[in-house]
C-alpha positions in Angstrom: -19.6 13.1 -21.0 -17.1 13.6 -18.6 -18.4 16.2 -15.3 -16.6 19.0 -14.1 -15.1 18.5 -10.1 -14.8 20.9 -7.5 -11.6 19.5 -6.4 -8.6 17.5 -7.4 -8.4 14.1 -5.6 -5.1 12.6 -5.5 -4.2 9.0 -4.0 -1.0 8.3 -2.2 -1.0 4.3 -2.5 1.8 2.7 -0.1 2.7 -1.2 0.7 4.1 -1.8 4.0 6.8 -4.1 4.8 10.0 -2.7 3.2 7.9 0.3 2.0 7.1 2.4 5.2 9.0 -0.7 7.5 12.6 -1.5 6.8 11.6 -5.4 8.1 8.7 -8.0 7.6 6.2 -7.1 10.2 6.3 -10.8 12.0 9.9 -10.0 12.1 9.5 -7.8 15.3 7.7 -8.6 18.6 6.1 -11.9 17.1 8.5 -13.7 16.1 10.9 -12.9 19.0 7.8 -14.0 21.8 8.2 -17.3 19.7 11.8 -17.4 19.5 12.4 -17.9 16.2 14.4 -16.5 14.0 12.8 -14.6 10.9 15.6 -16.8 8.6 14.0 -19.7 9.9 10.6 -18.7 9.3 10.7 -17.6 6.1 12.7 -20.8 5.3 9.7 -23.1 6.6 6.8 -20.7 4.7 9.1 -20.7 1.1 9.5 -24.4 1.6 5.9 -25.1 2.8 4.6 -22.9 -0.9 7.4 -25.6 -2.9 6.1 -28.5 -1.1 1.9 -27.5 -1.6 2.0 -25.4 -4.7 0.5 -23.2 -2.5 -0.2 -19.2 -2.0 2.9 -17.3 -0.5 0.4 -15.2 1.7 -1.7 -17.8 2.9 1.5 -20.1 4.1 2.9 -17.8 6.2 -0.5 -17.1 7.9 -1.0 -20.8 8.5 2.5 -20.6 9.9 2.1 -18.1 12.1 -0.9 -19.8 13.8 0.7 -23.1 13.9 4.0 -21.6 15.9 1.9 -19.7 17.9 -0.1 -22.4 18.7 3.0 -24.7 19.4 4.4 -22.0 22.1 0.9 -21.0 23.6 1.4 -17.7 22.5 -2.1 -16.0 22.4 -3.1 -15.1 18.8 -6.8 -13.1 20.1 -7.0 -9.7 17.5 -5.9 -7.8 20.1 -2.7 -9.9 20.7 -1.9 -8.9 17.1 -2.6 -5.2 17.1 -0.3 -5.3 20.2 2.5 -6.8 18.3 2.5 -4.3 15.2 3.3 -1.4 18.4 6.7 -2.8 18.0 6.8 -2.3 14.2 9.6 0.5 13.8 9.4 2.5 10.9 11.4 4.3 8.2 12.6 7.7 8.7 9.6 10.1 8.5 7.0 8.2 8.3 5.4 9.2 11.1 5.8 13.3 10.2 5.2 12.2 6.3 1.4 12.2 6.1 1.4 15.9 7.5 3.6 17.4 5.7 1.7 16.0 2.1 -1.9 16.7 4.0 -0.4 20.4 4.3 1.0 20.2 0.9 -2.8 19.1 -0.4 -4.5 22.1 1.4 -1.8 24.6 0.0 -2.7 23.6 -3.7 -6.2 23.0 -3.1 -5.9 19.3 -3.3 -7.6 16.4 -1.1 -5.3 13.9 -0.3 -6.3 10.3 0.6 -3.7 7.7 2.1 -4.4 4.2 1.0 -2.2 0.7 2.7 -2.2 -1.7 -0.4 -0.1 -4.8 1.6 0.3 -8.5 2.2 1.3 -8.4 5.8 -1.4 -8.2 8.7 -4.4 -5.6 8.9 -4.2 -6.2 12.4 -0.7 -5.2 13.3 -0.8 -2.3 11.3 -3.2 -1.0 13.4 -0.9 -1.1 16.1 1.1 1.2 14.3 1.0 5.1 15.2 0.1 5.9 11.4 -2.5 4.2 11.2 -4.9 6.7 11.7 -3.6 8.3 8.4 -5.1 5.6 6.2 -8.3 6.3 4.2 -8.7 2.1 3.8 -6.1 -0.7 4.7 -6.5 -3.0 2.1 -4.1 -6.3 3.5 -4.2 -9.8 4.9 -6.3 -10.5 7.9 -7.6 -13.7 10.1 -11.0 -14.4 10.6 -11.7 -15.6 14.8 -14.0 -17.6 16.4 -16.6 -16.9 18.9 -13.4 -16.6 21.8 -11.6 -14.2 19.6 -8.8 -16.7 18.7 -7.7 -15.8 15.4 -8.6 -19.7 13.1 -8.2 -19.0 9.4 -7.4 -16.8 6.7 -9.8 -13.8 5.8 -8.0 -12.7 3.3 -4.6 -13.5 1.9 -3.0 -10.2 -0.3 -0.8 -11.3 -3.0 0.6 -9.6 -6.7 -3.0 -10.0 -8.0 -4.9 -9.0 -5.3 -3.1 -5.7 -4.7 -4.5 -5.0 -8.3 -8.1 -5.2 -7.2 -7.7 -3.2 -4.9 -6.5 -0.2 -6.9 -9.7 -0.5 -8.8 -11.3 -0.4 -5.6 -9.7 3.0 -4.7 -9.9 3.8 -8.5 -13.6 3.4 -8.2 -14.6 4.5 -4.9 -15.2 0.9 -3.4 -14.5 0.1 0.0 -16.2 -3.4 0.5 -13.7 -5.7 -0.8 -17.0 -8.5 -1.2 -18.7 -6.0 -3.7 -16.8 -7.6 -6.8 -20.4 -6.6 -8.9 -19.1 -2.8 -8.5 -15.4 -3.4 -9.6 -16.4 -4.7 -13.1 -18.9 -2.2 -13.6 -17.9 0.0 -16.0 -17.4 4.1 -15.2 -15.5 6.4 -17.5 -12.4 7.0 -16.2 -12.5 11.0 -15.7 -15.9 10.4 -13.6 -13.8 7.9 -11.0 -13.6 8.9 -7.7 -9.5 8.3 -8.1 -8.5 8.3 -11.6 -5.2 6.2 -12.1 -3.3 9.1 -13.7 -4.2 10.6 -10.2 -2.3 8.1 -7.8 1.2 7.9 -6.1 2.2 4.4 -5.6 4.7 3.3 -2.7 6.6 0.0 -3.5 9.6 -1.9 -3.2 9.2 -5.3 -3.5 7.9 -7.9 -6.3 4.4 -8.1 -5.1 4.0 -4.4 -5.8 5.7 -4.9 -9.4 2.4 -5.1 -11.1 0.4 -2.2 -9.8 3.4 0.1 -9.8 3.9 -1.1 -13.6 0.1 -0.5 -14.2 -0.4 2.9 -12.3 2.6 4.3 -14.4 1.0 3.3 -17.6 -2.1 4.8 -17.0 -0.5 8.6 -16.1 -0.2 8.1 -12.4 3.6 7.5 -10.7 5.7 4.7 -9.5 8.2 4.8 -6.3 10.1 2.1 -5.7 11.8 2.7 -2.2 14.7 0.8 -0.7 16.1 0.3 2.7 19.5 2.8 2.5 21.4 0.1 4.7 20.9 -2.8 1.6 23.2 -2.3 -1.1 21.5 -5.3 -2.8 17.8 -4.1 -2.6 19.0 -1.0 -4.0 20.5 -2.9 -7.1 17.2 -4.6 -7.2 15.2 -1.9 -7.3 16.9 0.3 -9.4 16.8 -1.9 -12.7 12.8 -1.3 -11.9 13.5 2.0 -13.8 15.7 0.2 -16.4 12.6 -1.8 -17.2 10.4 0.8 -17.4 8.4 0.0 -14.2 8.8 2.6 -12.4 9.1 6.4 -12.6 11.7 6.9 -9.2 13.5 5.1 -7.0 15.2 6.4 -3.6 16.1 5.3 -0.4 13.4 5.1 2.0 13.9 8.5 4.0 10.3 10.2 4.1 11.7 13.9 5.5 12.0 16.9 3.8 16.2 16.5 3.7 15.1 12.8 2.1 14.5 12.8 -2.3 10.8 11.3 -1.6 9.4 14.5 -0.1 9.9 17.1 -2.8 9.7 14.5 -5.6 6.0 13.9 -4.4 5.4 17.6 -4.0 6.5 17.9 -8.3 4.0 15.3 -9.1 1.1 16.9 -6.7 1.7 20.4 -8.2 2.0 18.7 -12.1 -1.2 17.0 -11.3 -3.1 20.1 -9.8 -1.9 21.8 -13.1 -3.2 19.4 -15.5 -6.3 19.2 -13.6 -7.3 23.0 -13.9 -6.4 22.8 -17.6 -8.8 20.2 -18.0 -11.7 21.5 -16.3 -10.8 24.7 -18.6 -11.4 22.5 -21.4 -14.5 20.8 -20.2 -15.9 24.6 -19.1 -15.4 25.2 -22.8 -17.1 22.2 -23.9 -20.5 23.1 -21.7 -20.2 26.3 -23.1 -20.2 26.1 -26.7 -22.6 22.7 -26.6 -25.4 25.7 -24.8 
């Protein structure tokens, strides 16, 4: 039987590049130390995947290493968090995870801030929002006993962003433990339930989890950047299909649509969570 909580836990689930980043975030310091342009790169990594029938993520890490190794640009961890300092960032992002932490204390809510992307770990830890984050769940290189980043840790794609909801969904923060993400656990004694998360897209690797996380009771942003007219066509036949519950142009201030969008869903949440622990007060009473 499901357990009465102290507390309402909601989820606020965001990718990265194009989500809280109007750019790819190789696109910035990077790739300009290499002198190449982000066209180009992306050109090589789509035709590399053709030519391999290879992963997406894991081309462009290989890539990156190969170009960097070509120019003698250092590629050490540090190296990398250094570059994502250069990562610019949408309209009130930084301010953003404030104003919804004050939004969870007014309602008596705990909010958690999850990164679900397939850039760089590393580089968004150069980033001054960082510190927000609960777990960044994304790509990453493993380095050798210098530092020097060699090979693919792990590579994020469409599937893998899945997982990782169940990993939030369940309270799992080692992404080896796959024992724990099968395990079954009724969903109203999760950590996270699904109907309780906020996910942050606007891209087609975040299709699937957006798609899933609306199913299951929770909600769906797709976000695009205001200056593309054709993301915004893009992204708005996401609520066409059915994929998604909103979509708006990336501005994370109060003046922008996210903002008080988010604070509906928080408040409809925090309702439907004290009318349930009514009705599981009731249950424990009359089963006495």
């Amino acid at each position: 039987m499901a357990q009465r909580k102290n507390k309402l836990k909601i989820a606020l689930i965001y990718d990265f590049d194009g989500t809280l980043s109007p750019l790819n975030m190789q696109e910035y310091d990077f790739l300009k130390s290499l002198h190449i342009e982000k066209d180009a790169f992306w050109a090589e990594t789509n035709e590399l995947v053709k030519k391999k029938n290879a992963n997406n993520v894991l081309c462009y890490m290989k890539l990156m290493l190969e170009k960097a190794a070509a120019k003698h640009v250092p590629v050490r961890y540090k190296n990398f968090v250094e570059f994502g300092k250069s990562i610019q960032l949408y309209k009130g992002v930084e301010q953003w995870f404030d104003l919804v932490n004050e939004l969870g204390r007014k309602n008596d809510i705990v909010v958690e801030h999850y990164i679900n992307s397939s850039g760089l770990k590393e580089m968004i830890e150069g980033t001054p929002v960082y510190k927000n984050f609960k777990q960044v769940y994304a790509s990453n290189f493993m380095y050798d006993e210098n530092g020097v980043a060699v090979w693919p840790a792990v590579a994020v794609d469409f599937t893998t962003k899945t997982q990782f909801l169940f990993m939030i969904n369940k309270g799992i923060k080692d992404i080896r433990d796959n024992h724990k993400v099968n395990e079954f656990v009724a969903e109203d004694d999760r950590p996270v339930p699904f109907k309780h998360m906020i996910y942050f897209g606007d891209g087609e690797t975040d299709i699937p989890c957006m798609r899933m996380i609306k199913n299951q009771g929770g909600y769906a942003i797709a976000v695009y950047n205001p200056k593309n007219k054709d993301k915004k066509s893009k992204v708005e036949k996401l609520i066409q299909e059915d994929r998604v519950n909103f979509v708006y142009p990336a501005d994370y201030s109060t003046k922008g649509k996210i903002y008080p969008t988010v604070e509906a869903i928080m408040k409809l949440m925090k309702s439907e969570y004290d009318l349930r622990q009514i009705e599981l007060k009731q249950k424990e009473e009359t089963g006495k």
